[in-house]
N, C-alpha and C positions, 0 to 999 in steps of 0.2 A: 151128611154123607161126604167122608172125601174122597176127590179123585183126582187117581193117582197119572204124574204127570206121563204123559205121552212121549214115547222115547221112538228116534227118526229108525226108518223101516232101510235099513242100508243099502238093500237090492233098489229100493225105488233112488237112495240116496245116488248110488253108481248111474242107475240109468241116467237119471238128469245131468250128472257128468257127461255120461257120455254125446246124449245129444245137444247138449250145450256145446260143446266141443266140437261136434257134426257140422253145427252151425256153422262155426269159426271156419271149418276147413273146408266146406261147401261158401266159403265166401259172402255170409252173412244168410244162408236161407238157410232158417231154421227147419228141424228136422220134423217136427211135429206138422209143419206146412206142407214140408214136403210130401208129406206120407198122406193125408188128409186132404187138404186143397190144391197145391199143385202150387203153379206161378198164380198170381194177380190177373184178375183178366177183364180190362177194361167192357163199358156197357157199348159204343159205337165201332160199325166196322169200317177200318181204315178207306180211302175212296181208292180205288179199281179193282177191289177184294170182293169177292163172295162172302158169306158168315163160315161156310167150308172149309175155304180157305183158312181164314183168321185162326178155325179153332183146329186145324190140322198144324199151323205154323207153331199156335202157340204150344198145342200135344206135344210136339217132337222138344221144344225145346222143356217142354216139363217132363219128359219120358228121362233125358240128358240126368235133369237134376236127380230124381228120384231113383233112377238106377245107379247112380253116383251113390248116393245117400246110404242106400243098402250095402251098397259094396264096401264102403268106409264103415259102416254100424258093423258089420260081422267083424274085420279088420281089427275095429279099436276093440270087438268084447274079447276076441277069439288073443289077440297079440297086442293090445294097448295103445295110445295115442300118436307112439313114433310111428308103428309098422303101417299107420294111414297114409303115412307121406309116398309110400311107397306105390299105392293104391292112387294118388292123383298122379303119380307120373305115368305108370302105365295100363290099369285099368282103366281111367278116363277117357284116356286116346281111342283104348279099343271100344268103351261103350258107343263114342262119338261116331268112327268108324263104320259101326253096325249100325244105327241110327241114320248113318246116309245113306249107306248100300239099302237100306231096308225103305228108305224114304223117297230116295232118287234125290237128296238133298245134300248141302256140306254141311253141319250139325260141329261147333266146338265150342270153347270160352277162349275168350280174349281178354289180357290187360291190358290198367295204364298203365301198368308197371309188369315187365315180363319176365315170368317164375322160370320160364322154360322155350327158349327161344325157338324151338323146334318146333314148337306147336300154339305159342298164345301170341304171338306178333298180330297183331291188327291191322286188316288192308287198306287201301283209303275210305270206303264204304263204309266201313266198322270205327276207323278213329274219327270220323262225319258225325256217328251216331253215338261215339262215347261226348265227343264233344257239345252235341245236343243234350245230353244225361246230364253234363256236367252242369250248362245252363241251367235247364230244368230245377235244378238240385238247389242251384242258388237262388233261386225264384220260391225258393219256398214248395215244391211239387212233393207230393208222398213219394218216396221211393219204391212203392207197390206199382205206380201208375204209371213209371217209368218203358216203354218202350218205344219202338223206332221202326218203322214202317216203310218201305218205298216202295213202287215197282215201275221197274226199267225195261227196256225192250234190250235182252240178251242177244246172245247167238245166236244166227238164224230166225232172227225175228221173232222169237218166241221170249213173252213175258217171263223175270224174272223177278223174283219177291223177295226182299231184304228185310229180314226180320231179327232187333235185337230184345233182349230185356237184360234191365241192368241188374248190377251186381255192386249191390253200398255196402261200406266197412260197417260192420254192430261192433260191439264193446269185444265180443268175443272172437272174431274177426284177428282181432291183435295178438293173439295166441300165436300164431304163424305171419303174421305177418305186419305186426306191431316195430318197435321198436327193435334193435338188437337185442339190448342188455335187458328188455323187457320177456324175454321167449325163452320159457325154461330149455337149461343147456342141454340135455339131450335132442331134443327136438330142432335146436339150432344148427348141431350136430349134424343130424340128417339132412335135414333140409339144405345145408353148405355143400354136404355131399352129394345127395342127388341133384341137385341144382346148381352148377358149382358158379354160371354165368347170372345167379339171382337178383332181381333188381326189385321184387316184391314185398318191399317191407319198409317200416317208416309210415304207413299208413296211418291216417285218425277213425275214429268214430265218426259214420255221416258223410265219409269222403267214398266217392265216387272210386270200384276198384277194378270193375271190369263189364262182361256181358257175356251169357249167352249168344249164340248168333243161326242163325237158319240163311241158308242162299238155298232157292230152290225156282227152278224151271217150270212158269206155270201151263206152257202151252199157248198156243196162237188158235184156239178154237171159238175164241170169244169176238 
């Protein structure tokens, strides 16, 4: 019997484009994770933390990614690759936004390199904890297990919980924010445009690019 060769299904072909591409512009957290498992979530809970706690910090910053993820998936099927840039500059802000008022939290992403200076500058708390990611990174750590923990006694004596998870370059990642000459030119285009102060690019594969972040007030009841 012969059979006959199997020819690619283009709708499945497009999708895989498209969340390969999710990836890249979610900053290396693939789309199928995001939808599915969420962040990485380590087995120990940090020392002054409840397990409550840990898994309310780690929720809010996995609610950030995944309602990101969506918002760019309809974007790139509905208007294509470029009109997603447009979706991390201001849908982002606003997911973050509702994520704090909804959490009683601050909820963003930070770089080491900053796309958009209005909103991903890192405070000293967050460039403490990219610089612990970065260690980590060289030490050989999985970049799943990467997060950053503290808590500090805030204002008014009420505990404060500093929660990052990092954010590494994948292959796909370089799309937006690879090389120049490497970033197809429409995309370059926008991204100059909306960005016009951009410092986010030039990145490798494996190289340490940012983090989620959670600050959040835990209460002096303990």
């Amino acid at each position: 019997m012969l059979t006959m060769p199997t020819r690619a299904n283009p709708a499945a072909t497009d999708a895989l484009k498209i969340n390969r591409l999710l990836g890249a512009l979610l900053g290396g957290v693939a789309l199928s994770a995001v939808l599915s498992a969420g962040l990485a979530q380590a087995d120990t809970v940090p020392a002054g933390l409840t397990a409550a706690e840990v898994e309310s910090a780690r929720g809010i910053a996995s609610a950030l990614v995944n309602q990101l993820g969506q918002a760019l998936k309809t974007s790139i099927t509905n208007d294509g690759p470029v009109a997603a840039v447009g979706v991390c500059k201001d849908v982002a802000p606003s997911i973050a936004a509702n994520l704090s008022s909804q959490h009683g939290a601050q909820v963003k992403r930070v770089g080491t390199r900053v796309r958009n200076p209005n909103a991903g500058v890192p405070n000293g708390w967050q460039k403490e904890a990219l610089s612990e990611f970065d260690l980590r990174l060289a030490q050989g750590e999985k970049p799943a297990d990467l997060e950053y923990w503290r808590v500090v006694e805030g204002p008014q004596g009420k505990r404060e919980l500093r929660f990052a998870k990092a954010i590494v370059t994948q292959q796909l990642c370089l799309t937006c924010h690879g090389k120049p000459e490497d970033i197809p030119a429409p995309l370059l285009e926008k991204i100059r445009t909306e960005y016009p102060q951009d410092e986010a690019i030039g990145y490798r594969v494996g190289q340490l690019r940012g983090a989620v972040v959670v600050t959040r007030a835990l209460g002096s009841d303990r």
